[in-house]
C-alpha positions in Angstrom: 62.3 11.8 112.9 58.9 13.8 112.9 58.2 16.2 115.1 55.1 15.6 117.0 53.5 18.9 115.4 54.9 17.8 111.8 53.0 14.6 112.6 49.8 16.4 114.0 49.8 18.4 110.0 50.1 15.4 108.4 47.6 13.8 110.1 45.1 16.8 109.7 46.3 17.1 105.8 44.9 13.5 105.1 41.9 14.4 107.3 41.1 17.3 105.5 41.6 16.0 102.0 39.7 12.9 102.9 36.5 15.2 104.0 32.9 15.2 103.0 32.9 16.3 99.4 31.5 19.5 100.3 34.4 21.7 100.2 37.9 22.1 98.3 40.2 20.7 100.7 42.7 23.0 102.7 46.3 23.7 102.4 48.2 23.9 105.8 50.1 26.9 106.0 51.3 26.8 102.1 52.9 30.2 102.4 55.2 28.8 105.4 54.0 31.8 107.6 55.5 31.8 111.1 52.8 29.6 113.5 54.1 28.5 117.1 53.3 27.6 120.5 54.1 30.4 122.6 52.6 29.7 126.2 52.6 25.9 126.7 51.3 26.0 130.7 47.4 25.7 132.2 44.7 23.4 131.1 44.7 21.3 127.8 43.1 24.0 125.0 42.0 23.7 121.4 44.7 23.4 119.0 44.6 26.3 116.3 44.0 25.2 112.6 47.0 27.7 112.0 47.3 29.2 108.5 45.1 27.1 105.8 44.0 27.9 102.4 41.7 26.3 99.6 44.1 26.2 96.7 41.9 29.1 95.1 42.9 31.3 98.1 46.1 30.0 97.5 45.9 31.3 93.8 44.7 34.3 95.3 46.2 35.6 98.0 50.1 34.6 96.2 48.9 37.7 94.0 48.2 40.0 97.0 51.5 38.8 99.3 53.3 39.6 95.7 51.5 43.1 95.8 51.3 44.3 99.3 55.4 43.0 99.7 56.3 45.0 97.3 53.6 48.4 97.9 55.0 48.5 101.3 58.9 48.3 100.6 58.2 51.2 97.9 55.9 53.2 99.8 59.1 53.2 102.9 56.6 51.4 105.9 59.1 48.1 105.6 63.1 47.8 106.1 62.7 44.9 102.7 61.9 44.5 99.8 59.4 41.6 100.6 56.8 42.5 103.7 56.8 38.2 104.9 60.8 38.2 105.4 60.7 39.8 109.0 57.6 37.3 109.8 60.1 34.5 111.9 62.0 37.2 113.5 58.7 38.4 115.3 56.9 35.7 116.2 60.4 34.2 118.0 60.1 37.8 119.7 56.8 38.2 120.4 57.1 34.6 122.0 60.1 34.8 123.8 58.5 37.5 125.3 55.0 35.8 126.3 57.2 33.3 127.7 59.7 35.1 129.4 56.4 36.7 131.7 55.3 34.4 134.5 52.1 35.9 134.7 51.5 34.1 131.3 53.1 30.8 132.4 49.4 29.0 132.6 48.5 29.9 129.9 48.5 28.1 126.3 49.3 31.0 123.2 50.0 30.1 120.1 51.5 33.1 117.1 50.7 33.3 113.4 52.1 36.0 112.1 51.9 37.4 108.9 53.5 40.9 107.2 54.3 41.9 111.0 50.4 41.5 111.5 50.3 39.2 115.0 47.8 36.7 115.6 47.4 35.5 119.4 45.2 32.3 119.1 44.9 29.8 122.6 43.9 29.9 126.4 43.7 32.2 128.9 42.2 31.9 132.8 41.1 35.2 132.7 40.5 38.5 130.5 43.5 40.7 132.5 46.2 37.7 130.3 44.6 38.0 127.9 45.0 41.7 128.3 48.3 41.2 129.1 49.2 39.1 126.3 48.1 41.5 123.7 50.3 44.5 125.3 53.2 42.6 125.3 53.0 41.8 121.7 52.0 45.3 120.3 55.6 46.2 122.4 57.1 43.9 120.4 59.4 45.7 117.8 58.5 44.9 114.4 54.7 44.5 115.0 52.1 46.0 113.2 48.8 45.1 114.1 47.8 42.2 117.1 44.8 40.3 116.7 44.2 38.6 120.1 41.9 35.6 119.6 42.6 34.4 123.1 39.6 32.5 124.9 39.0 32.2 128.7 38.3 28.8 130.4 34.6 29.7 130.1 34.5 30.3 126.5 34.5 28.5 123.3 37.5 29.3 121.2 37.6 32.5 119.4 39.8 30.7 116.6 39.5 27.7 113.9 40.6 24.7 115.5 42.1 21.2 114.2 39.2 18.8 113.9 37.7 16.7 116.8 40.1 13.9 116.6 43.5 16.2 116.7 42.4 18.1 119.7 44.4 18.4 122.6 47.6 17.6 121.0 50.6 19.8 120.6 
């Protein structure tokens, strides 16, 4: 049986590949980079688009994973030989960890991470979780870099989100 978020890319895979002309459709997270809900608590908030490439990205950006994988194994700034294969082991860390604080516990955080670079994409009530969020996950062993896209409840998000129609689900 599908998961709900399984049937949520699906959905937004037709969606996007049925879209205006315009634009070469996207791939949903082709490289299988680590994307999960973190924070499930608070207020109903955008769902993330998550990692998404136009097949010529996808062209591209295989060459540069190949590259930078390697550069950084050889260069002694990774434990393997492939910068991506420690990606799962910190975004289950980095969210166990956003979870595990209750000052976060109304809060909505999804992770993407990708060659130990963190994104934080979701809802916050206020800028101090938001704050708080990011701190926690640059003390999370194994990360690099944190990009916090986190939006208050009086913002729009500061992330792509899944169309109008997939909004709101999880």
């Amino acid at each position: 049986m599908r998961s709900s978020r399984e049937a949520v890319l699906a959905a937004l895979a037709v969606l996007l590949s049925a879209s205006a002309g315009s634009a070469e459709p996207l791939k949903l997270n082709p490289f299988n980079d680590p994307f999960i809900v973190a924070t499930a608590g608070g207020r109903t908030c955008p769902v993330p688009l998550g990692p998404a490439y136009t097949e010529a990205q996808v062209r591209e950006q295989s060459h540069h994973r190949a590259e930078r994988g390697t550069t950084c194994w050889l260069e002694g700034r990774c434990a393997e030989p492939n910068a991506y294969r420690g990606d799962a082991r910190i975004a289950q860390a980095v969210a166990e960890a956003l979870k595990a604080d209750r000052a976060l516990s109304e809060t909505r955080i999804w992770v993407t991470v990708e060659r130990a670079f963190v994104s934080l994409e979701g809802c916050v009530n206020d800028p101090a979780q938001a704050q708080l969020a990011e701190d926690i996950t640059k003390r999370t062993e194994g990360v690099h870099f944190v990009l916090p896209m986190l939006s208050t409840t009086k913002e729009p998000p500061r992330y792509r989100t899944l169309p109008l129609p997939l909004r709101g689900r999880d």
